[in-house]
ZADO-1210 file (C-alpha; in nm, 4 decimals, padded with zeros to 6 digits):
<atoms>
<atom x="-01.1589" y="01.3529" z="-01.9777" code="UNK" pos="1"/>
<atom x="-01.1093" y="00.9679" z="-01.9746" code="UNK" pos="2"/>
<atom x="-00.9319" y="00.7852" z="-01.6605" code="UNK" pos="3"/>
<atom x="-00.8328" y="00.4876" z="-01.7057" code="UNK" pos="4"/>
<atom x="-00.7919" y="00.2021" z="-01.4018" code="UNK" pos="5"/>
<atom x="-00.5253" y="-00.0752" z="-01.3437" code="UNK" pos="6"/>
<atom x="-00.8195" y="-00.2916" z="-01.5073" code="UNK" pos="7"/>
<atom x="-00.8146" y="-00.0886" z="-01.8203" code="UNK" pos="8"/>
<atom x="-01.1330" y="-00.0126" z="-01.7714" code="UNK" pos="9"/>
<atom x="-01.2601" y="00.3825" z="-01.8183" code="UNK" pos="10"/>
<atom x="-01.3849" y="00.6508" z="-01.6395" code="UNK" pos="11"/>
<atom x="-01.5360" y="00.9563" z="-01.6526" code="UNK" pos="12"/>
<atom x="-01.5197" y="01.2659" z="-01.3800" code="UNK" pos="13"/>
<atom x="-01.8313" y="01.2348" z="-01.1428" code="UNK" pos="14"/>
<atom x="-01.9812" y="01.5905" z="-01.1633" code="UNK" pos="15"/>
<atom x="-02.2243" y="01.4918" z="-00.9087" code="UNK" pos="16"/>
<atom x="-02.1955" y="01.4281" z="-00.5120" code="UNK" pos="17"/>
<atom x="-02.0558" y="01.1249" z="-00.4938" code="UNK" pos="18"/>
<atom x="-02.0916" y="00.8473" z="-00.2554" code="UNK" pos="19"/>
<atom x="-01.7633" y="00.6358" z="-00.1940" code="UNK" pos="20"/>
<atom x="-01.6725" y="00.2917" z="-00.0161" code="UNK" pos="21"/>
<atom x="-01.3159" y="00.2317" z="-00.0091" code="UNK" pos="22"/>
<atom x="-01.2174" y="-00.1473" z="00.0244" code="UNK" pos="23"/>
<atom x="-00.8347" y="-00.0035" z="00.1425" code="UNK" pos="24"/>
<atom x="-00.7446" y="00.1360" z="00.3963" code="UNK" pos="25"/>
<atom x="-00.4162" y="00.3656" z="00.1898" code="UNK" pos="26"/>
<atom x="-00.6711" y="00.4443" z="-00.0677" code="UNK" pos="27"/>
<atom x="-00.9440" y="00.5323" z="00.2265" code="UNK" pos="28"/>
<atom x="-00.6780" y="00.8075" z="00.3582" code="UNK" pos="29"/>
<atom x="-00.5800" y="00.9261" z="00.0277" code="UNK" pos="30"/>
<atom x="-00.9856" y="00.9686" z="-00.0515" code="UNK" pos="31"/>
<atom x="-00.9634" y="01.1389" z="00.2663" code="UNK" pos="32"/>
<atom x="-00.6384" y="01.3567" z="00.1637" code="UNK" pos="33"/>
<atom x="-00.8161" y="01.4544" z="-00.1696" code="UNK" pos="34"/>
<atom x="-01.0519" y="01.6122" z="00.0852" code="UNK" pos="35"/>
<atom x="-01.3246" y="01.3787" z="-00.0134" code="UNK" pos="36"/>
<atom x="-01.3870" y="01.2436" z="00.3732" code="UNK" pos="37"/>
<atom x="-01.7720" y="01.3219" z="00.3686" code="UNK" pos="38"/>
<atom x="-01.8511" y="01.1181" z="00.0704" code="UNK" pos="39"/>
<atom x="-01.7511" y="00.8163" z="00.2325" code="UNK" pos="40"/>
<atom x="-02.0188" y="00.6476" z="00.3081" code="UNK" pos="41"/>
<atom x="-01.8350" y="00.2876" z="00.4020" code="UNK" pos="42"/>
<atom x="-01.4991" y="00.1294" z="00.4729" code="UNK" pos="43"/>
<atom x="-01.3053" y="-00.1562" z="00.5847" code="UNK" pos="44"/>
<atom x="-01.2450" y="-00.2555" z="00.9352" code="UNK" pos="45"/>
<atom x="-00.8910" y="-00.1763" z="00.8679" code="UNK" pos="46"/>
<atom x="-00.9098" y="00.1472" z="00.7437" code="UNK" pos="47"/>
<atom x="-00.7996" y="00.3418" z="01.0201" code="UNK" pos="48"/>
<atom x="-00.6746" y="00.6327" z="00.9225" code="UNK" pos="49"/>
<atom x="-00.7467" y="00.9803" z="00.9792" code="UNK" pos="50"/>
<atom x="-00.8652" y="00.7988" z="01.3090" code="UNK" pos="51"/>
<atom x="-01.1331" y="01.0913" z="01.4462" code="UNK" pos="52"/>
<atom x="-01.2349" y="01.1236" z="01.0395" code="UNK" pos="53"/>
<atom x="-01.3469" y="00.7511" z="00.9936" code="UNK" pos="54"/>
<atom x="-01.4885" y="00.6719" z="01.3277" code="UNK" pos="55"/>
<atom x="-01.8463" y="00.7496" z="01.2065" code="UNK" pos="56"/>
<atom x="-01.7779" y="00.5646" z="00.8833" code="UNK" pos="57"/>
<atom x="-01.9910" y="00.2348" z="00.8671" code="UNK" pos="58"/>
<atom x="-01.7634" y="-00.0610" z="00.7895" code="UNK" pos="59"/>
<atom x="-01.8396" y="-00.3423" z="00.5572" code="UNK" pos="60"/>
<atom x="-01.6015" y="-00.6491" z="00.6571" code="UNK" pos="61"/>
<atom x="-01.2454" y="-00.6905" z="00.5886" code="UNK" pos="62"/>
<atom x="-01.0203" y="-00.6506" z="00.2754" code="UNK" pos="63"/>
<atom x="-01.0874" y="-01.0027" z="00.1727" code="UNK" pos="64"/>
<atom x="-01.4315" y="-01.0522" z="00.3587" code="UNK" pos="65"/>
<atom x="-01.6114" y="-00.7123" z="00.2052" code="UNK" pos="66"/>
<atom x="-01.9905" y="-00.7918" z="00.2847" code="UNK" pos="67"/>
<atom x="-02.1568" y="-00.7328" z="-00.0342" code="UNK" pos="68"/>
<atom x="-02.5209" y="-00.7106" z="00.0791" code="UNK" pos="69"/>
<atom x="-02.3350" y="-00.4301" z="00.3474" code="UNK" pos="70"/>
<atom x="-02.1594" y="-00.2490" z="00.0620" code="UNK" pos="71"/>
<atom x="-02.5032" y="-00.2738" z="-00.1253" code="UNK" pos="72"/>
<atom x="-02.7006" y="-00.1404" z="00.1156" code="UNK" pos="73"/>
<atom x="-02.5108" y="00.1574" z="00.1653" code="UNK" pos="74"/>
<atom x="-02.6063" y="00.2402" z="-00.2302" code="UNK" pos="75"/>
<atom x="-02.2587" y="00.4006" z="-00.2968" code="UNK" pos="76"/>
<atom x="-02.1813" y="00.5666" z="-00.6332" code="UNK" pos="77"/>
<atom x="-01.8211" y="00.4002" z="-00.6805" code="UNK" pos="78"/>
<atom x="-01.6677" y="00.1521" z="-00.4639" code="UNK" pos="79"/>
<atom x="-01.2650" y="00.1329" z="-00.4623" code="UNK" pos="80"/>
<atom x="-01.0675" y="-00.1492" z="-00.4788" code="UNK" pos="81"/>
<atom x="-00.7150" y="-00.2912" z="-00.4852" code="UNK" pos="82"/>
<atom x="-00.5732" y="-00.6417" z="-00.7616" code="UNK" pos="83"/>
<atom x="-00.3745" y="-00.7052" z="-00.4422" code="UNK" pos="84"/>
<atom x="-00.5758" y="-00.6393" z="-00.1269" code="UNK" pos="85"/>
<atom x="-00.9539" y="-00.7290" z="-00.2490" code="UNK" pos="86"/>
<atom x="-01.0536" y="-01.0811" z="-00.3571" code="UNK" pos="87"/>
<atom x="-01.1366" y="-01.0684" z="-00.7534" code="UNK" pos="88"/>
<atom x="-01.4947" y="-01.2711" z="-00.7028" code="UNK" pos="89"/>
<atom x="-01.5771" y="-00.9978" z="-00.4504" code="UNK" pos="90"/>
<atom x="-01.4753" y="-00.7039" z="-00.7004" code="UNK" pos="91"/>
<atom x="-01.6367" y="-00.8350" z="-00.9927" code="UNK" pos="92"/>
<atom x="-01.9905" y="-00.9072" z="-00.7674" code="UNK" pos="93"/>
<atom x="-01.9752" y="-00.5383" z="-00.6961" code="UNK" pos="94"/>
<atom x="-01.9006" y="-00.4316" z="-01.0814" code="UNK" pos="95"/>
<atom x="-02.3032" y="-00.5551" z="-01.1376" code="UNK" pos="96"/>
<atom x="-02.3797" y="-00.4244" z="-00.8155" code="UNK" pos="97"/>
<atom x="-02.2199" y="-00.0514" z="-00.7887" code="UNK" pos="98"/>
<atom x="-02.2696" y="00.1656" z="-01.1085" code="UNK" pos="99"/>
<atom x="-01.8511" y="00.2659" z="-01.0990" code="UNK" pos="100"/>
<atom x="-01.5800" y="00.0102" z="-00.9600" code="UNK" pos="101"/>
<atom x="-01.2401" y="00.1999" z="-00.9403" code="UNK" pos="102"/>
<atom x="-00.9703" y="-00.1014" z="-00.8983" code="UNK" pos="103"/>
<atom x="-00.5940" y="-00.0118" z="-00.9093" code="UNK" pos="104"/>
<atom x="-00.2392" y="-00.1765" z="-00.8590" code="UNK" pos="105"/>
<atom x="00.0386" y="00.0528" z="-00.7812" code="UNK" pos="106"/>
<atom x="00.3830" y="-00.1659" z="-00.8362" code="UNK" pos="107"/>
<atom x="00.6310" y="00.0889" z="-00.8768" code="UNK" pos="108"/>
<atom x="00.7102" y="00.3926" z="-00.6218" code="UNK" pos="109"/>
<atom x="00.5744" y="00.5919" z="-00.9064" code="UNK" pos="110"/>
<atom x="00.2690" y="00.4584" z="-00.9982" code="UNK" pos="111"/>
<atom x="00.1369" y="00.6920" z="-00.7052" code="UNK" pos="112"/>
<atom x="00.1495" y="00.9859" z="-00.9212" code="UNK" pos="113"/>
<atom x="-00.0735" y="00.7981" z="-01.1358" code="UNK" pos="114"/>
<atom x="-00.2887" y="00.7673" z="-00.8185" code="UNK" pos="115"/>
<atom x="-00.3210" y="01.0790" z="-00.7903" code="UNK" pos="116"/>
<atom x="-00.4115" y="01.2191" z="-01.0966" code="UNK" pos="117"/>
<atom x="-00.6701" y="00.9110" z="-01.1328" code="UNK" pos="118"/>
<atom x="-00.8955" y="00.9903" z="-00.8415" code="UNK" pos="119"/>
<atom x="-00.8483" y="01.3222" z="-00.8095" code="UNK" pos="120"/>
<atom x="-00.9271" y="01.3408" z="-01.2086" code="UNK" pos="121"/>
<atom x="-01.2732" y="01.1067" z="-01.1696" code="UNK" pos="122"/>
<atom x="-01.3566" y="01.2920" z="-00.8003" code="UNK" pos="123"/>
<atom x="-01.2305" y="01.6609" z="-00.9475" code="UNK" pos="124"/>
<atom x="-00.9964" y="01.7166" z="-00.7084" code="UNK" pos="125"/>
<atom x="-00.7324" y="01.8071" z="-00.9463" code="UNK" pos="126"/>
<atom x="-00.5656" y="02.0629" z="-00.7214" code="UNK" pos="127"/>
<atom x="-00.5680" y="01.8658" z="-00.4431" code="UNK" pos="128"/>
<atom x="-00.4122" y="01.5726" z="-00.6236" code="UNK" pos="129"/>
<atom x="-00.1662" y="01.8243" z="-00.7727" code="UNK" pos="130"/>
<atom x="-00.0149" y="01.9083" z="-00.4407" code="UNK" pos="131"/>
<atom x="00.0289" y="01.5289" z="-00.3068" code="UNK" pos="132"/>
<atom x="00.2192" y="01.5002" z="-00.6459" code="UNK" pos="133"/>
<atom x="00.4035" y="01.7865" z="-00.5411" code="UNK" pos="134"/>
<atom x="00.4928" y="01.6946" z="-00.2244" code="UNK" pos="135"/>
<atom x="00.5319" y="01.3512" z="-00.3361" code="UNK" pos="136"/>
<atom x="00.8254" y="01.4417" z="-00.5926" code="UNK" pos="137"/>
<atom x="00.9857" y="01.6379" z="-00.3330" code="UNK" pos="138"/>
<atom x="00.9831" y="01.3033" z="-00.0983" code="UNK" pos="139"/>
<atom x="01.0971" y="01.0943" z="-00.3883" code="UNK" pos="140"/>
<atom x="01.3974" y="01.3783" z="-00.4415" code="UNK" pos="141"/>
<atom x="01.5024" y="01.4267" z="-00.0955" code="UNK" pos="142"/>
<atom x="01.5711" y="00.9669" z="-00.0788" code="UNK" pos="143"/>
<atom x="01.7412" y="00.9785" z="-00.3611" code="UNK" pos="144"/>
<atom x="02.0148" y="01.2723" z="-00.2027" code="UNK" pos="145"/>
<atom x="01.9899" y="01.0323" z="00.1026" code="UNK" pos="146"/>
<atom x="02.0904" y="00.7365" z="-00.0745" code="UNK" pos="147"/>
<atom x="02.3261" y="00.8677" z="-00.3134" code="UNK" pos="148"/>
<atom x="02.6398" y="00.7758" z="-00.1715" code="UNK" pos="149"/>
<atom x="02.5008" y="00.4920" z="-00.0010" code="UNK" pos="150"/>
<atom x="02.5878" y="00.1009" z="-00.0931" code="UNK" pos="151"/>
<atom x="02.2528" y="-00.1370" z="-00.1666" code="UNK" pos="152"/>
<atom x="02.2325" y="-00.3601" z="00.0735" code="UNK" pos="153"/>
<atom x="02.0140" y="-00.7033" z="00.0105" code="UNK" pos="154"/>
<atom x="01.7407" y="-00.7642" z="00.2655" code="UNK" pos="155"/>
<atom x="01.4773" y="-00.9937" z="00.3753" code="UNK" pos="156"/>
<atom x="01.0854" y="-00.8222" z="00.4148" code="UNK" pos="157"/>
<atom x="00.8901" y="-01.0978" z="00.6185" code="UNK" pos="158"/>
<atom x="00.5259" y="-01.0284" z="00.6391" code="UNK" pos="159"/>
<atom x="00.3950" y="-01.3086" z="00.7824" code="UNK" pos="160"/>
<atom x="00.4854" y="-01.6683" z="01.0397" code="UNK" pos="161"/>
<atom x="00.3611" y="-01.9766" z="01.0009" code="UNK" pos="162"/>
<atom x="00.3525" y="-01.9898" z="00.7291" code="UNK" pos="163"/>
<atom x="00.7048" y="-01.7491" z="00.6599" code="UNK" pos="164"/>
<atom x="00.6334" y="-01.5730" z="00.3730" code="UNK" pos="165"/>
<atom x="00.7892" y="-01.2406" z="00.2134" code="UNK" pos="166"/>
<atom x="00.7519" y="-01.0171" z="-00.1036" code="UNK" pos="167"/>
<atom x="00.8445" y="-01.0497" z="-00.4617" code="UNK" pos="168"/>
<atom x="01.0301" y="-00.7408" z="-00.5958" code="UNK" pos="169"/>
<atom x="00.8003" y="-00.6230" z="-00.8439" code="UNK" pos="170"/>
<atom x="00.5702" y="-00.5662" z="-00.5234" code="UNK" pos="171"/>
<atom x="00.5207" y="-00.1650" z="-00.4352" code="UNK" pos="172"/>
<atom x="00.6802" y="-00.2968" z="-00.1015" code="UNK" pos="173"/>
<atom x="00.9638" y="-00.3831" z="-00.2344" code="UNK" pos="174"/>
<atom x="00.9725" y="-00.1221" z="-00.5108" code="UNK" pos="175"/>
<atom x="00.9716" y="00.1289" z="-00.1917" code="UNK" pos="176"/>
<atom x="01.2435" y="-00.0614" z="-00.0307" code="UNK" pos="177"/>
<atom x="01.4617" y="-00.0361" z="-00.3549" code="UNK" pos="178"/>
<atom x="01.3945" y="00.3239" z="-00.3847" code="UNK" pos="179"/>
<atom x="01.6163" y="00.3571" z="-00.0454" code="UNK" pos="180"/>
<atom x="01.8910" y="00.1147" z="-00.1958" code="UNK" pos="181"/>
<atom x="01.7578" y="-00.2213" z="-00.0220" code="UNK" pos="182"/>
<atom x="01.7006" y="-00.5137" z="-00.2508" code="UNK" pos="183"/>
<atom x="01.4572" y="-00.7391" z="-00.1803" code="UNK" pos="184"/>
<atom x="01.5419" y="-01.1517" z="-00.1732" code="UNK" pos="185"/>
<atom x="01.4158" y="-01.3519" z="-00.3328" code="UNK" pos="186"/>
<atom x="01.5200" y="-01.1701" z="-00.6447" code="UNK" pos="187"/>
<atom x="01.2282" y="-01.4072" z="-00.8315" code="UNK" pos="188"/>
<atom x="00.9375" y="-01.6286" z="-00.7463" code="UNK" pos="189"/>
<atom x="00.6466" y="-01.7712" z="-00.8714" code="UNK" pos="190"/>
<atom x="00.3707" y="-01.5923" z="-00.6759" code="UNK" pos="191"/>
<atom x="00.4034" y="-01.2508" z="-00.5356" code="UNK" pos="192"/>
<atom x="00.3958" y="-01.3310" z="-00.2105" code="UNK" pos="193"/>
<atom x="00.6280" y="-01.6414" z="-00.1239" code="UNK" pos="194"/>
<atom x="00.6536" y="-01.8704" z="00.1288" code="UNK" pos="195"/>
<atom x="01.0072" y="-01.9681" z="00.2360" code="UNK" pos="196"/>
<atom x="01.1503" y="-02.2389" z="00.4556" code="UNK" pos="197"/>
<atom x="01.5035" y="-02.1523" z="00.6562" code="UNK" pos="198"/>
<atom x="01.6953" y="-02.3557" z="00.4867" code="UNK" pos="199"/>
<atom x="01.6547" y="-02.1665" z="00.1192" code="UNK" pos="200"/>
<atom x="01.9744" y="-02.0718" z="-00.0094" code="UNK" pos="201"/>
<atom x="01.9209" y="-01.7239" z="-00.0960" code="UNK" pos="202"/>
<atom x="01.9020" y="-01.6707" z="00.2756" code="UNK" pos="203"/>
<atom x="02.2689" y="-01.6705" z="00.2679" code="UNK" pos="204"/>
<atom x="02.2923" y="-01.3427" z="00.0743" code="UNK" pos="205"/>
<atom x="02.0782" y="-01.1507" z="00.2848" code="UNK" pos="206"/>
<atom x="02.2662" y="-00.8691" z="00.4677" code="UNK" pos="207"/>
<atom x="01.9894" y="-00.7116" z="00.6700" code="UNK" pos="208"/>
<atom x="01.6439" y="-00.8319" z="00.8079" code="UNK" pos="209"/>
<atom x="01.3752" y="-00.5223" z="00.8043" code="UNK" pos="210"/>
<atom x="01.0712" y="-00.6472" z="01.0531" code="UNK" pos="211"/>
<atom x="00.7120" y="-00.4603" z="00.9620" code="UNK" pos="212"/>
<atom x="00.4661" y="-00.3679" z="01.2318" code="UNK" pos="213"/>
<atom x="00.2553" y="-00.4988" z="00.9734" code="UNK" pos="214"/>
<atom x="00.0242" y="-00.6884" z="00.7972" code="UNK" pos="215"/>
<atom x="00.1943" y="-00.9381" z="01.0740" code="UNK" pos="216"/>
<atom x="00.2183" y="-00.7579" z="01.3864" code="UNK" pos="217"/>
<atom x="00.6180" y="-00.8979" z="01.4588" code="UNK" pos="218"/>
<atom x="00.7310" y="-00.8379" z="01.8307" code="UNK" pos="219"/>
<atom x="01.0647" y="-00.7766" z="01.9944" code="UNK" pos="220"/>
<atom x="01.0313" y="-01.1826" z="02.0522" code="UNK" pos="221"/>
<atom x="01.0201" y="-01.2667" z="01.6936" code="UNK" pos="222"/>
<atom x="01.3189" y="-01.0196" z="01.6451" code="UNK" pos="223"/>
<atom x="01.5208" y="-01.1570" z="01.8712" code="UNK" pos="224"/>
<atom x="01.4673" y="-01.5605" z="01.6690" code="UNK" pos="225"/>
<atom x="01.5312" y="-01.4041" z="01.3691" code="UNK" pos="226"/>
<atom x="01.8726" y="-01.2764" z="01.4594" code="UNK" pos="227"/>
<atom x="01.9595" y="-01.6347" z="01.5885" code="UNK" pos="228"/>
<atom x="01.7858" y="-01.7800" z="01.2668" code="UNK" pos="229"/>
<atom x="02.0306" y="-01.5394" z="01.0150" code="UNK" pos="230"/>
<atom x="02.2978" y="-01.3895" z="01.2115" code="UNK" pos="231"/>
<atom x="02.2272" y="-01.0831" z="01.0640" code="UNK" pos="232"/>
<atom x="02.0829" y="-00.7558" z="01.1749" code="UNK" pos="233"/>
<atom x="01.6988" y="-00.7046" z="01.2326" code="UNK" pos="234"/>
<atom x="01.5593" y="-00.4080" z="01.2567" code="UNK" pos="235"/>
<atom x="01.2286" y="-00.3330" z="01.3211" code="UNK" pos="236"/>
<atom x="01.0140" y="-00.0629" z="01.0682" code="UNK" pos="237"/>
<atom x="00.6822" y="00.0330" z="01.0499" code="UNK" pos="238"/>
<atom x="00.4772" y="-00.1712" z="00.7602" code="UNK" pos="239"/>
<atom x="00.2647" y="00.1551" z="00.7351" code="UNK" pos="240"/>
<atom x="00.5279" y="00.3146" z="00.5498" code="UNK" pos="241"/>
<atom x="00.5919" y="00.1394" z="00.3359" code="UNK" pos="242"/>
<atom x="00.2889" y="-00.1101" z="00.2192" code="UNK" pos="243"/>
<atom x="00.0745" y="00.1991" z="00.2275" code="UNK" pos="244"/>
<atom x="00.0612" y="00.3880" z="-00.0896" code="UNK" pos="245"/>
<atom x="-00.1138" y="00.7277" z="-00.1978" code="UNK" pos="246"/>
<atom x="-00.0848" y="00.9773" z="00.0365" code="UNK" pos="247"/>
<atom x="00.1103" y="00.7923" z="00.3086" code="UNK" pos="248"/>
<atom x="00.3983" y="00.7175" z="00.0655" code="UNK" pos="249"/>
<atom x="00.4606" y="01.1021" z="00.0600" code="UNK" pos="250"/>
<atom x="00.5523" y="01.0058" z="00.4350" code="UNK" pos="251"/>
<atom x="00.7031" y="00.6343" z="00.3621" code="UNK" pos="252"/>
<atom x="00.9819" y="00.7907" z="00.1574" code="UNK" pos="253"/>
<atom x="01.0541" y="01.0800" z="00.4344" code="UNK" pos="254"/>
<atom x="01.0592" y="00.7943" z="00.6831" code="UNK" pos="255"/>
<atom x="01.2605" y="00.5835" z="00.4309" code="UNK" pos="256"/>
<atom x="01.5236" y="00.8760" z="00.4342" code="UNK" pos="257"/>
<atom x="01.5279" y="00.9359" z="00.7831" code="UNK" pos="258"/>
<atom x="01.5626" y="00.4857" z="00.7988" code="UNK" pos="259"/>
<atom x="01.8955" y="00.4755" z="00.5936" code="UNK" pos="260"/>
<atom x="02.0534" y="00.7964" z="00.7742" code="UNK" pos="261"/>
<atom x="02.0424" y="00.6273" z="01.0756" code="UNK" pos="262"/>
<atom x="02.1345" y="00.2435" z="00.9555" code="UNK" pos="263"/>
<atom x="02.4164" y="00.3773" z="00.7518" code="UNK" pos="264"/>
</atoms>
């Protein structure tokens, strides 16, 4: 059976043992889901999750700092890796270094059934991926009910201060955060993660302001200047839920229903 990655580029299941670094911390957990935990051999510093599971797990660097002579060292079989998260010099060093380089780029809430059936296809964990899909269309089913009779709302996602900066809408974040009826502004950019200044224009449409916990760790302070700064409601969300794809996004859209039951 040929898999094929968000590079295009194929693969074949891995009869063998294998050994696995995972340069992402949602696709570390899923590996971990698929119930592939002890064939990672390395990790980022910011995969964190199962906590107990991953606390013997050498790390090698950050998601845009992997150390390649680390990674090397650690003589994995495939090494996993993200368009958005990983730094494309880093990725493609590793392609001559690692015999298999796994890259994807989920955009879409359902690109994670995809997921699925791609590692747990090249890893044979078939059944195991079959369930998270299961589970996963049941989460997908039970927003949609939630949402139903629910008006979109526009909102602004910051991730980051100094500089501001937010997401585009064909981002998985914001592809999440339209599943649950919120639309993401600005509707278009020219990079996928823009800067903005307070005095853009689109700011004016904005109805809601959802903080993340993450990858900028807002505080109750930053809420508070941001409901001066737009005079609308902020409300504070956890970025695990929904920047975190694979098996956490069986979880993100459960926490996205339980989100717009209460904001409604």
């Amino acid at each position: 059976m040929t898999l094929t990655d968000a590079l295009g580029r194929s693969h074949q299941r891995f009869d063998s043992r294998p050994r696995i670094v995972s340069l992402v911390p949602s696709l570390t957990e899923l590996i971990c889901d698929l119930g592939l935990a002890d064939c990672l051999v390395g990790r980022t510093g910011f995969c964190v999750h199962p906590r107990e599971t991953l606390r013997s797990i050498p790390k090698v660097g950050g998601t845009k700092d992997v150390k390649l002579d680390v990674v090397q060292a650690l003589a994995p079989t495939h090494v996993i890796a993200d368009m958005d998260e990983n730094r494309r010099e880093a990725v493609e060093t590793l392609m001559a270094l690692v015999p298999h380089v796994i890259v994807v780029h989920p955009k879409t809430v359902d690109d994670n059934l995809d997921l699925y059936a791609l590692l747990g296809g090249i890893f044979g964990r078939a059944a195991e991926a079959s369930k998270l899909a299961a589970a996963f269309v049941a989460a997908r089913r039970e927003l949609a009910t939630a949402c139903a009779a629910l008006p979109r709302q526009t909102v602004l996602y910051p991730i980051w201060r100094e500089p501001w900066m937010t997401v585009r809408r064909d981002t998985y974040i914001a592809a999440m955060l339209g599943a649950a009826g919120w639309d993401t502004l600005p509707a278009q950019a020219t990079v996928r993660f823009p800067e903005f200044s307070w005095d853009e224009p689109w700011l004016a449409d904005i109805e809601r302001v959802l903080l993340p916990s993450e990858p900028y760790a807002f505080g109750d302070g930053d809420a508070a200047e941001l409901r001066a700064l737009t005079q609308r409601a902020v409300t504070r969300v956890d970025g695990e839920m929904l920047s975190w794809y694979g098996s956490r996004a069986i979880a993100g859209l459960s926490y996205l229903s339980e989100l717009r039951r209460q904001l409604s």
